[in-house]
Structure formats: structure tokens, C-alpha cells
C-alpha positions in Angstrom: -231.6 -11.1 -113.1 -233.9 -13.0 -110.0 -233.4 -16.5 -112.4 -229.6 -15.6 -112.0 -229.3 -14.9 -108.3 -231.7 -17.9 -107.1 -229.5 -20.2 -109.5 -227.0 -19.1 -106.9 -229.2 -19.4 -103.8 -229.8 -23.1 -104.7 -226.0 -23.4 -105.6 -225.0 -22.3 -102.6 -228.0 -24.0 -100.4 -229.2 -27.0 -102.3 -231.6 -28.0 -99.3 -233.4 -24.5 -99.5 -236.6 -25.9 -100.8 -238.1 -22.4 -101.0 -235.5 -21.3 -103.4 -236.3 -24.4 -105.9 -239.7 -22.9 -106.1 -239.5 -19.5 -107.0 -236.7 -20.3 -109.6 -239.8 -23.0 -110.8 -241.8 -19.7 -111.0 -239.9 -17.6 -112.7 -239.5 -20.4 -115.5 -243.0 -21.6 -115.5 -243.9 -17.8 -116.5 -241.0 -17.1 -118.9 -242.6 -20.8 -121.0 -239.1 -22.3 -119.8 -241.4 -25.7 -119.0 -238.5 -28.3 -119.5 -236.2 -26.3 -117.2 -239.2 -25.9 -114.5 -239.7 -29.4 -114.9 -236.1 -30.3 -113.9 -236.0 -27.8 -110.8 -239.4 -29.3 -109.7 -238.4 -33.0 -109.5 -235.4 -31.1 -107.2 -237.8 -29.5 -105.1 -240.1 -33.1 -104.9 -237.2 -34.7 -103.8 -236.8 -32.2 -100.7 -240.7 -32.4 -99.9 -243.1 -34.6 -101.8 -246.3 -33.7 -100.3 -245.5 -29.7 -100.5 -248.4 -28.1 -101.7 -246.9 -25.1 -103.3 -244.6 -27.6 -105.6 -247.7 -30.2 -106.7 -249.4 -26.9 -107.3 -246.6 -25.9 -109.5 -246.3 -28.9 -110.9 -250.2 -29.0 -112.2 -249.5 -25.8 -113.3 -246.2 -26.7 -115.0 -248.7 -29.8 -116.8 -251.7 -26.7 -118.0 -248.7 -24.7 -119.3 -247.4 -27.3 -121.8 -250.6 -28.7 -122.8 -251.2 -24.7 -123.8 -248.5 -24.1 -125.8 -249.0 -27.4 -127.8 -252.6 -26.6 -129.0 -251.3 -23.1 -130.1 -248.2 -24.5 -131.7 -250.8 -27.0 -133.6 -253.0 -24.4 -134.7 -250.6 -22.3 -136.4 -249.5 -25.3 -138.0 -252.4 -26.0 -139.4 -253.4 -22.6 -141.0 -250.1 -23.1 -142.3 -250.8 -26.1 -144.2 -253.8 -24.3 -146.0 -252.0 -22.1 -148.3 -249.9 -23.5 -151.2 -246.8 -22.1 -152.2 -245.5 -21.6 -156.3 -242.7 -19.8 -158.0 -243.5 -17.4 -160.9 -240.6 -16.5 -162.6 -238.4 -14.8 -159.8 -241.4 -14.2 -157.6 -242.9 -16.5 -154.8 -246.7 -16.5 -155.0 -248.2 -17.6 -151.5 -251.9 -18.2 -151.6 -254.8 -20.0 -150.2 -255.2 -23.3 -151.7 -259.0 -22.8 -152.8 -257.8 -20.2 -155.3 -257.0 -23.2 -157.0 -260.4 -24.3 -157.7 -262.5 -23.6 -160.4 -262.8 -20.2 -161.4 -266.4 -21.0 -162.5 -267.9 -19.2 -160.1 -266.1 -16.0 -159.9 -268.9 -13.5 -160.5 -271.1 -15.1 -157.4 -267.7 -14.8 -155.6 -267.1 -11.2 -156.4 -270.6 -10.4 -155.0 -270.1 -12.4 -151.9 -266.7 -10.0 -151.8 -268.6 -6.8 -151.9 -271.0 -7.8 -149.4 -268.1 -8.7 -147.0 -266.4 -5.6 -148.0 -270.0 -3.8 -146.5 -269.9 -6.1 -143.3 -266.2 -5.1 -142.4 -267.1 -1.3 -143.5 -269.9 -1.4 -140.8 -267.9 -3.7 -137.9 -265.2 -1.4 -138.4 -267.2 1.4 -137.8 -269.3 0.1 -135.3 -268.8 -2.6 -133.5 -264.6 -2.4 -133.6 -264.5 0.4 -131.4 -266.4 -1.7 -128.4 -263.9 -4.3 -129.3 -260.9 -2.4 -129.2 -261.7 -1.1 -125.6 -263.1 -4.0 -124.1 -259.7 -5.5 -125.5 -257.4 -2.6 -124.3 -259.2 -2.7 -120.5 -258.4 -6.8 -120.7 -254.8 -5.8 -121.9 -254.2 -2.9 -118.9 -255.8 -5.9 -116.4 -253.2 -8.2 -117.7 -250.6 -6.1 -117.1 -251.3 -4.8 -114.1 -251.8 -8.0 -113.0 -248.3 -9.2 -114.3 -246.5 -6.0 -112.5 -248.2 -6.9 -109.3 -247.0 -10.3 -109.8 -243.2 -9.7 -111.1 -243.7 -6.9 -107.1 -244.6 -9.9 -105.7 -241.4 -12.3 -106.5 -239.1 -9.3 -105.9 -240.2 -9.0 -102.7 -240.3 -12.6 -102.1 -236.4 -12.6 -103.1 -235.7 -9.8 -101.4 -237.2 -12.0 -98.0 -235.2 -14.8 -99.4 -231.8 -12.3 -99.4 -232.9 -11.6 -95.8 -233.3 -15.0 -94.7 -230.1 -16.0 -96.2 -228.3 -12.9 -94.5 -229.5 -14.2 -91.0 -227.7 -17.8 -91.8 -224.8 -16.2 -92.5 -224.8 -14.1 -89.5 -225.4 -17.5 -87.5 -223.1 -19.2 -89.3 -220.5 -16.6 -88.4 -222.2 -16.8 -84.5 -221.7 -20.7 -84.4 -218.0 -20.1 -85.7 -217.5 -17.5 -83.5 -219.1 -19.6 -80.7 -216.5 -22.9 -81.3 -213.4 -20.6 -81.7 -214.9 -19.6 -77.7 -214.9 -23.2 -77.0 -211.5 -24.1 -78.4 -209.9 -21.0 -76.4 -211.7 -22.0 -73.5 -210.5 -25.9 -73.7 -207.1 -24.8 -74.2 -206.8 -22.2 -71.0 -208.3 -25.4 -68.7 -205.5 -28.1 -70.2 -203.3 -25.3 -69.6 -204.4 -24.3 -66.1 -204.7 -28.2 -65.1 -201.3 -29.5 -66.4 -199.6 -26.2 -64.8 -201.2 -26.8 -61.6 -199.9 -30.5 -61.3 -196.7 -28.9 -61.9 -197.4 -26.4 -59.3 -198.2 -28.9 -56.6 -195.1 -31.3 -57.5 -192.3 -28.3 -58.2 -190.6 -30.1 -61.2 -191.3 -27.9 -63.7 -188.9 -24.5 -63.3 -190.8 -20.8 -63.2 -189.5 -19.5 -66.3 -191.2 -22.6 -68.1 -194.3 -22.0 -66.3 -195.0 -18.4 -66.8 -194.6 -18.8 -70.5 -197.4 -21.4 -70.6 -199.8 -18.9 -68.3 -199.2 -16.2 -70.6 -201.5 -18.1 -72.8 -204.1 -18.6 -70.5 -207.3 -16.5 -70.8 -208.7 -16.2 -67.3 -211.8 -14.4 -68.7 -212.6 -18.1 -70.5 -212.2 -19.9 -67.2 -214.4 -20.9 -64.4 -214.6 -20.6 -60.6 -212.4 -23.0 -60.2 -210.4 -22.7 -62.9 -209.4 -19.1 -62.4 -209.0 -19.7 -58.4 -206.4 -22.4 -59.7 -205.3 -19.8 -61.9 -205.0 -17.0 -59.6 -203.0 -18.9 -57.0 -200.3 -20.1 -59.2 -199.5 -16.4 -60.9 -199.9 -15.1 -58.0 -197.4 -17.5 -56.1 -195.0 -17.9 -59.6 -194.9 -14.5 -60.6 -193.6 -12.2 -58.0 -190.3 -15.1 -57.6 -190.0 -15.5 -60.9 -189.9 -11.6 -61.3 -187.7 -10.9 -58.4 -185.3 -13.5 -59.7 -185.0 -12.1 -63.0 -184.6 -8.3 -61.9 -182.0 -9.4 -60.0 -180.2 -11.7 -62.8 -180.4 -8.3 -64.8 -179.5 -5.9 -62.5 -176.4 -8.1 -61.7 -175.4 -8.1 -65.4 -176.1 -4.4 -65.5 -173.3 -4.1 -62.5 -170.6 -5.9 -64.8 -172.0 -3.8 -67.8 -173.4 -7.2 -69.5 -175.9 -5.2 -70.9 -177.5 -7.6 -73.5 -178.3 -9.8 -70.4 -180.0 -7.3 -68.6 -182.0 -6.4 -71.7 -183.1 -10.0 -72.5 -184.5 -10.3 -68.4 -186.3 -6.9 -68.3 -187.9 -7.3 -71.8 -189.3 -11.0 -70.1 -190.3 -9.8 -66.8 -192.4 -6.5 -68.5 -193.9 -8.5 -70.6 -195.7 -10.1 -67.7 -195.1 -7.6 -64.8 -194.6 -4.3 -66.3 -194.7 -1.8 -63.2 -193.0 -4.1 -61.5 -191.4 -2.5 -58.5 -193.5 0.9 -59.0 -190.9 1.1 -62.4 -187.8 0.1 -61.7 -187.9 -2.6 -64.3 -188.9 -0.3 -67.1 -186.2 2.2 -65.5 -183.3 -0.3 -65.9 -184.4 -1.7 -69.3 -184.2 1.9 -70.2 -180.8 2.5 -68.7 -179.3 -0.8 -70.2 -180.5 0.0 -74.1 -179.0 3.5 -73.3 -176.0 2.2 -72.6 -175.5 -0.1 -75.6 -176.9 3.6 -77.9 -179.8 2.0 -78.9 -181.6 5.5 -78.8 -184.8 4.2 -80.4 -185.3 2.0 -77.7 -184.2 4.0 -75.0 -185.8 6.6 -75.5 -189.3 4.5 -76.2 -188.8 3.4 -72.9 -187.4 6.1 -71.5 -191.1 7.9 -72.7 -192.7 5.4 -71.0 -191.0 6.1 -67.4 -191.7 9.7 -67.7 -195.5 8.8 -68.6 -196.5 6.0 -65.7 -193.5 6.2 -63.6 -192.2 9.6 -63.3 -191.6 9.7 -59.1 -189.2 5.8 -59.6 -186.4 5.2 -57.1 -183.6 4.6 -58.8 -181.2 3.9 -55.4 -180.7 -0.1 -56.9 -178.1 1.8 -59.2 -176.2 4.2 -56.8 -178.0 7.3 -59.1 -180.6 10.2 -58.4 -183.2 10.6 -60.8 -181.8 14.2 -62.2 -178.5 12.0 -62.7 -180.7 9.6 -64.6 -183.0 12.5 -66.1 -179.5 14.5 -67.6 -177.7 10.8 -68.9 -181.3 10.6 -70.9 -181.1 13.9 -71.7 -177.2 14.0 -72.9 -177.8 11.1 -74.6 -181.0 12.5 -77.1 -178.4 15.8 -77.3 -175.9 13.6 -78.6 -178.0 11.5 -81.0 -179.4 15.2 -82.4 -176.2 17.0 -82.8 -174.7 13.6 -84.7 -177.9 13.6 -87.3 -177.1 17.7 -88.1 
């Protein structure tokens, strides 16, 4: 399982030099020596003088030389028995059986007298043995678990180092996506205040570019420039378009009226204490959209409750009873 996830650390960071060198470890102690081999030469090409991957790599060198004496010792007991078929049978034994038999009777003495030696070893001295082996075989594996504790909780450091480039990865991403807001509010600010200055560009345009201003992105001067254009472009631009849709609203154009208001409280809600939101509210009203009217008509009673509503020749319990008849109406058509 730790071979599998640092395969994907050095995947995923191939310059993480530290990662190359505990998936070197891990290979060097499961006698993986041709795959440690091949992620030390990556690691020596990252850092040649590192000490912890020459010290690997000496270590990688002990390993093989290891396994090669005990792979030709096994061999070569091997080669001391001879193999013969009897029949159906495979007889397997040492190859000095096939001597001369001359000397049998000497040999069946020297037997017995082993036979006494192993009686009084196995008695005596083989319980020694096996203890002083089992303590060497409960150090060994103690001192195995305390090593396998020590590479878990060098991965988990690892998992925690990679965490915190992620979270400043996502901290440098978050910090250009800042930038590029903040670069785009200035070119907008600047090319709308040479506009400003010169008066060829018309209000409407204008307002829809500062929308997309943040002012919160801007400096000093950025957000003075800011400040004096909305506050100059604004007000005219709403006063103009109230009364474009009030006008319409006179001559019962209503889808003009609605088109105006729903620009002008998009950028100047409250505008005249409500009586934008009041009208908007009227003019859906009138063309029985209930949804919206009454969505709006919500929103008057919420934030705007005391609006004067003289513009249209109405009170507001005149207005309060046309809302009023017109839910009644919308209820008593859905029963």
C-alpha cells in the first residue's frame, strides 16, 4: 500500500526528491534491488551529492552482493546429491552413498555415536540455542515494526507536506484570479473615465460597463475615479429612465415601462425611496403577470411600505386594494 501511494506522489511531483527515496526504501527492504536501482538513478539525477540517496545506494550494492552468495550456496548443496529413478520412484540421495560400501560397519558406528551427540545437544545445549535464537528473532522484529512505524509516519509527513502545496497552489490560483479581477476593474475604470471627460459615449453604455467594476479591487485613485463617475452617471441615467417608463406606463406601454425599471433596479434599487420598485410592480400587474407582481409587490411591502405613489394620480390603499383584487382574482381562477 505506501509502494502504491508514493508511486503516485512521484507521479504526480516528479521533482519531489524525498518521495524517490522512501519508494527506494521500501524496495530495498522488500529485495526489489533492480527496481530500487532504477528509482535511485531518479533521485541522483535530482541531487547527486545527497547523502541519504549514496547511502541508499551503498546499501542497495550490500543488498545484492547478499542475496547472490545465498543464491550460490543453495546451489551448491544442491549439486551434492544425485538424483535416479527406481522403477516409478525417484530416489534423491547424497552422492557419497555411492562409494564403496566397504566400510559400512565403521560407518554404522560413527552413526551411533552421532546419534548420542544429537541425543545430548538436543537435550542440552538446544534449549540455550533455541532461546538465544527466539530473543534474536523477537529483536528482529521489533526492530522491523519500529522501522515499517517509522516509514508510515514519514508518509504520513509526506501526505502533509503535499496537502500544504495543494493548499498553496489553490492560494496562488486564488491569488491571480485577484489579479485578473483587479486588472480588469482599472481598464474598465480608465477607458470609462476618458469617456467621462470627453461625453461621447451615452449613459446607458456606461453604466453597463461599471456594473462590472469591483470597487473593493481598486485603489485610491481608482475608486475616487470610480466614485465620481457613478456618482455623476447614475442619478441621470436613473432619472431618465424612470421617466421613459413612467411615460410608457401613462399610454399603458407597459412592456416599456418594465424593460426601464428592471434596468434602473438593477443598479439603483430604492431609487426614489421605492417608487421604481412601486411602478415595476404596478406595470407587471397590469400585463397579469401575478408571479411577478406580486414578487415585487412583496418586496414594497418589505423595504418600502410608507412609498409615495402621487407620480400616478393613486393613494397607496388604492394601490394596496388593485394588489389585493388582483391576488383575489388569481385565487378564485385557480379553485
Amino acid at each position: 500500500m505506501a509502494i502504491i501511494q508514493l508511486k503516485q506522489v512521484v507521479a504526480a511531483f516528479p521533482g519531489f526528491l524525498r518521495a524517490y527515496q522512501l519508494l527506494a526504501l521500501l524496495y530495498l527492504h522488500t529485495e526489489q534491488y533492480s527496481r530500487a536501482r532504477h528509482v535511485l538513478k531518479e533521485a541522483r539525477k535530482l541531487d547527486t551529492t545527497n547523502e541519504i540517496t549514496l547511502r541508499y545506494m551503498h546499501e542497495l550494492t550490500n543488498g545484492k552482493m547478499r542475496k547472490e552468495a545465498a543464491e550460490a550456496v543453495k546451489k551448491d548443496e544442491k549439486s551434492q546429491t544425485v538424483t535416479y529413478n527406481v522403477g516409478n520412484d525417484t530416489i534423491i540421495q547424497p552422492a557419497s552413498a555411492l562409494k564403496d560400501n566397504s566400510g559400512r560397519m565403521t560407518f554404522i558406528n560413527i552413526l551411533i555415536g552421532l546419534a548420542v551427540g544429537v541425543a545430548v545437544m538436543w537435550f542440552l545445549i538446544m534449549p540455550a540455542v533455541n532461546k538465544s535464537t527466539s530473543q534474536k528473532t523477537n529483536k528482529q522484529v521489533t526492530a522491523f515494526s519500529d522501522k515499517i512505524a517509522e516509514e508510515e509516519a514519514q508518509i504520513s509527513a509526506l501526505k502533509t507536506e503535499l496537502e500544504s502545496y495543494r493548499a498553496s497552489s489553490e492560494e496562488s490560483e486564488n491569488a491571480q484570479q485577484t489579479a485578473a479581477s483587479t486588472k480588469e476593474s482599472y481598464e474598465i475604470v480608465m477607458e470609462m473615465y476618458s469617456h467621462y471627460l470627453q461625453s461621447d459615449m451615452k449613459d446607458s453604455a456606461m453604466v453597463d460597463s461599471l456594473k462590472n467594476v469591483n470597487p473593493d479591487a481598486l485603489g485610491t485613485l481608482g475608486k475616487s475615479r470610480y466614485e465620481e463617475m457613478t456618482d455623476s452617471i447614475y442619478p441621470r441615467y436613473a432619472d431618465a429612465l424612470y421617466t421613459e417608463a413612467l411615460q410608457a406606463y401613462e399610454v399603458a406601454n407597459y412592456s416599456t415601462t418594465i424593460s426601464d425599471l428592471e434596468v434602473l433596479v438593477g443598479f439603483d434599487e430604492g431609487y426614489s425611496d421605492g417608487k421604481a420598485v412601486y411602478l415595476l410592480y404596478k406595470a407587471y400587474d397590469k400585463t397579469g403577470d401575478t408571479d411577478n407582481a406580486n414578487t415585487w409587490k412583496d418586496k414594497l411591502d418589505k423595504d418600502y411600505p410608507n412609498v409615495d405613489t402621487s407620480d400616478l394620480g393613486e393613494s397607496d390603499s388604492e394601490s394596496d386594494t388593485s394588489g389585493s383584487s388582483k391576488k383575489s382574482s388569481s385565487d378564485d381562477t385557480e379553485e
